[in-house]
N, C-alpha and C positions, 0 to 999 in steps of 0.2 A: 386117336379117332377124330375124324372131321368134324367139325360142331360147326359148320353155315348151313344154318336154318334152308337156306335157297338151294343147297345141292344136295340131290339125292343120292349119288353114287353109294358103293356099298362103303360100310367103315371099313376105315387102314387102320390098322394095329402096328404097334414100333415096340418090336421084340427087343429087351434089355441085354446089353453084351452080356460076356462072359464073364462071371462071378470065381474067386477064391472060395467061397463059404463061409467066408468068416465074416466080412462086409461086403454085403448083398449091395450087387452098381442099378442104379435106374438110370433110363436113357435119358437123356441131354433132352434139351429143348429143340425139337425141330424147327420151330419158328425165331431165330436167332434178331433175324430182321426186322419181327412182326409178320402177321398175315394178312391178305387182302382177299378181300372178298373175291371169289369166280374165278381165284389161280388156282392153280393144281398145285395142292400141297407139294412140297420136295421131300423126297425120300428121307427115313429118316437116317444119319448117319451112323456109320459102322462105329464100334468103340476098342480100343484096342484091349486086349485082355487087359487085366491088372495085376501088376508082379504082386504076390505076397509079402507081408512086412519081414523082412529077416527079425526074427529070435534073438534075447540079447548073449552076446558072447558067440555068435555066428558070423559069417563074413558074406559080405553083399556078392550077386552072382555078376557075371560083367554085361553091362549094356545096363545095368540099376543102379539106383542110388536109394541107400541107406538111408532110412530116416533115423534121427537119433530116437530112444526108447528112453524114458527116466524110470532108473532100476532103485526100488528105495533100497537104503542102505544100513546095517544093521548099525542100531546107536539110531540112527537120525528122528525116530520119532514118529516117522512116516508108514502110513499102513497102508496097503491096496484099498483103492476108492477114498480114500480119506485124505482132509487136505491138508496144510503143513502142521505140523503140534509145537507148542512153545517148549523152547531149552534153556534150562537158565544162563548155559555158556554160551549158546548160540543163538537165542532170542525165536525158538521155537518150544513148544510144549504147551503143557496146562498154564492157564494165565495166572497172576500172583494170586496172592491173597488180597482179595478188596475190589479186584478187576474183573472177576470172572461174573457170570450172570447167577451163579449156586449163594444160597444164603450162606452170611459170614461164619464161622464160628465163636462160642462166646467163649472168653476166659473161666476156666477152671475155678472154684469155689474151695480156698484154702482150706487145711483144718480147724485155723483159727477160729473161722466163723461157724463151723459145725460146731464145734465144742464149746462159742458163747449161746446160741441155740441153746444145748442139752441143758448149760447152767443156767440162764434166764428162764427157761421154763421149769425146770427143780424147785430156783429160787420162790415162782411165784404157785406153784399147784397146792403147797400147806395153806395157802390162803382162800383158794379156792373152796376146800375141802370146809374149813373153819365156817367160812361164809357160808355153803349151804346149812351145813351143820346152824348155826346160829337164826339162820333165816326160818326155822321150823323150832325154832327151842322155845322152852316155857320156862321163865326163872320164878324159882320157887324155896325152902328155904334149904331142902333136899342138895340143891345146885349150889346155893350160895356154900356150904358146908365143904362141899366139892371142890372148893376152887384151890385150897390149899392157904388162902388170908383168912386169916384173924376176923370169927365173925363178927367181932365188936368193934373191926374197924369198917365193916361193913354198914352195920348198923348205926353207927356214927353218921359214914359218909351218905345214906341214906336219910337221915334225919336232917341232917345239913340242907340238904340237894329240894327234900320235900318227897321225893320220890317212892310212888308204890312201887307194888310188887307186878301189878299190870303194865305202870308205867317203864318198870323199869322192862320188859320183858318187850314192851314195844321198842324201847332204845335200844336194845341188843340187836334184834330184829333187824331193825336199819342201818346199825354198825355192821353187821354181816352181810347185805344188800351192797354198801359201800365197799368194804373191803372184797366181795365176790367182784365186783364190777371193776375193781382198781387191777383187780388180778388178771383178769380177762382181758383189759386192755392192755397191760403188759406180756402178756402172753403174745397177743395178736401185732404188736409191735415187733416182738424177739423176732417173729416168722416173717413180718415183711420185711426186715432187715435183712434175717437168712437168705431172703429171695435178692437182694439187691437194693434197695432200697438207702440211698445214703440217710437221709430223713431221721430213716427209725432212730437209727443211731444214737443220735442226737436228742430226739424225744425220751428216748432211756435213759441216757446220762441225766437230762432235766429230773425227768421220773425218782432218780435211785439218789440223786441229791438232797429232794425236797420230801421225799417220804421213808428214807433208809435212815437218816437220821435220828427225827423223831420215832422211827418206828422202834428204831435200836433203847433209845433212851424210854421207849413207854414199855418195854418187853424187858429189858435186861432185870429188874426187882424179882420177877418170879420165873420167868425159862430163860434167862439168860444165853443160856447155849444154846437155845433155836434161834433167840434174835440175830448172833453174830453170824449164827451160819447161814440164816438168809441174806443176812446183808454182805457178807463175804462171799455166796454164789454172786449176788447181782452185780456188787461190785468187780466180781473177775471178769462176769461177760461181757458188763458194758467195755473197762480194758480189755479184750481181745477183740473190741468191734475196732475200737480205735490203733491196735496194732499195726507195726506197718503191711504185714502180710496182707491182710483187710485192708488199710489204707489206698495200697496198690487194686488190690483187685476193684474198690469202689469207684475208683479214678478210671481203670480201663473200660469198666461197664459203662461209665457215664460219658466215656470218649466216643464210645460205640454205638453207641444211642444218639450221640451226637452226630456223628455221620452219617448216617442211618435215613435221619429226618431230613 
C-alpha cells in the first residue's frame, strides 16, 4: 500500500505468490531502487511458484535443485530440534565430569567411616549416661556401701582429703558435669568427621590419647572390662578414620571443595 502522505489515490495491495503450504512466501520488496515521492509506484512483481523441498531419500524433479536435508543418524547423538550432543569417541555428547553446568557429584562415604561413627559414639554414650546420672546424685553412706570398695578405705580417703558428705556430693556433681560434656563433645566430633570433616579426625586421636589412657588406668581397679572396652571402641574408630579407605575419601572431598571455590 502507498504510504505518501501527498497522494490520495486509492491503496494497491501486492498479492503474495504462490505458496507450497509448508513455507508460507511474502512478496519482495516493490521498491528495490527506493521510492520517490509523486512517481507512480511499479507494479509489484510476479514471483515464481516455489518448487517444494524434495523428502530425504527422494530424487529431485528436473528443472530443480535439491537442497541437501541433514538426516540425524542413529548412534550420532542428534535429536530433532536439538543441537549436536557430546560423544566420547567422537567429541559429541553430554560434556565430562567437571565441565558440564549440573552440580558435581561427591565421592561415596566408605564403610570404614560408617562403622568408626557407630563405635565412637558406643564408645562415649556410657559416659553420657553416668554424667547425667551423677549430675543429680546425693552421696550418702547408703551409696558409699554401693560402690563395691572397702568402706574403710573410704573412710580413710575421706578423712585424709577433709571432705564431707555435702562436699563430697558436690564433687561428684561436677565430676559428672565434666565427663557429660567430655562426652558430648566427642560425640559431636565422631559426626562432623562422619560428615567430612578432616579436623575431627585428628581432634579424636588428640582426644582418645590424652583421656583413654588415664581413663583406662583410673577405671581398670574396679570395672576393668568396661574401661578396656571403651577404650578399645574409641581406639578402633579413631584407626578406621585414619585408614586408607578414609584417607582416600578425605583427600577427594577436600580436592573438591578445592575446585569448587
Amino acid at each position: 500500500m502507498s504510504s505518501n502522505p501527498g497522494q490520495h489515490d486509492a491503496p494497491q495491495y501486492y498479492r503474495p505468490g504462490p505458496s507450497t503450504g509448508r513455507y508460507p512466501q511474502y512478496p519482495q520488496n516493490p521498491y528495490p531502487h527506493g521510492w520517490h515521492g509523486g512517481a507512480t509506484p511499479p507494479p509489484a512483481p510476479q514471483q515464481a511458484p516455489a518448487a517444494p523441498a524434495p523428502q530425504p531419500g527422494t530424487t529431485a524433479q528436473p528443472g530443480t535443485t535439491a537442497q541437501p536435508v541433514a538426516v540425524p543418524q542413529p548412534g550420532s547423538g542428534q535429536q530433532a530440534g536439538q543441537g549436536p550432543q557430546w560423544n566420547a569417541a567422537s567429541g559429541w555428547g553430554p560434556p565430562p565430569a567437571g565441565l558440564g553446568s549440573g552440580p558435581q557429584g561427591r565421592p561415596a562415604r566408605p564403610r570404614q567411616v560408617v562403622t568408626a561413627l557407630v563405635a565412637l559414639v558406643a564408645a562415649a554414650l556410657p559416659f553420657v549416661v553416668m554424667g547425667i546420672g551423677a549430675m543429680f546424685a546425693t552421696i550418702n553412706d547408703a551409696v558409699l556401701n554401693d560402690t563395691g570398695l572397702p568402706r574403710a578405705d573410704i573412710d580413710a580417703a575421706l578423712a585424709q582429703t577433709g571432705l564431707t558428705m555435702d562436699q563430697l556430693t558436690q564433687f561428684v556433681r561436677v565430676m559428672g558435669g565434666i565427663f557429660l560434656v567430655l562426652a558430648l563433645v566427642w560425640i559431636a566430633l565422631a559426626v562432623v568427621a562422619f560428615l567430612g570433616a578432616g579436623g575431627a579426625r585428628i581432634a579424636l586421636a588428640v582426644l582418645a590419647g590424652v583421656y583413654g589412657i588415664p581413663l583406662l588406668l583410673l577405671m581398670a581397679p574396679t570395672i576393668p572390662l568396661f574401661a578396656v572396652l571403651v577404650v578399645a571402641l574409641s581406639v578402633a574408630g579413631v584407626a578406621l578414620l585414619f585408614g586408607r579407605p578414609a584417607k582416600e575419601w578425605y583427600a577427594t572431598r577436600k580436592l573438591g571443595a578445592a575446585s569448587r571455590s
